[in-house]
C-alpha positions, 0 to 999 in steps of 0.5 A: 292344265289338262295331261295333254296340255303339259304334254304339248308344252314339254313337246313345244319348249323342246322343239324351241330348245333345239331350234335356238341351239341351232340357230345360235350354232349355225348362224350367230356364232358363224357371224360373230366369228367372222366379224371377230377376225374381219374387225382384227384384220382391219384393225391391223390393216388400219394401224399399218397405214400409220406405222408401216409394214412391219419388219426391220426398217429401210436400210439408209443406202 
């Protein structure tokens, strides 16, 4: 490999280094976050179809 070469590899890994961070910051992480509460929220929303809302129970009056 030629200077120049090594130059526009370096140049190139850099350039694919930033465009991974962002993309990992701007798009994956955003949707693993949302799918992590989403899949919780419905995880909770299943259950309390079974069990019931929470609190005390109905009072027997």
């Amino acid at each position: 490999m030629s200077a120049p070469d090594v130059a526009n590899s370096r140049v190139r890994r850099k350039r694919m280094e930033i465009f991974a961070f962002l993309f990992l910051t701007a798009v994956v992480m955003p949707v693993l976050a949302v799918g992590t509460v989403g899949s919780y929220g419905l995880g909770i929303w299943i259950y309390q179809m079974f069990a019931g809302p929470p609190g005390p129970p109905p009072s027997p009056h």
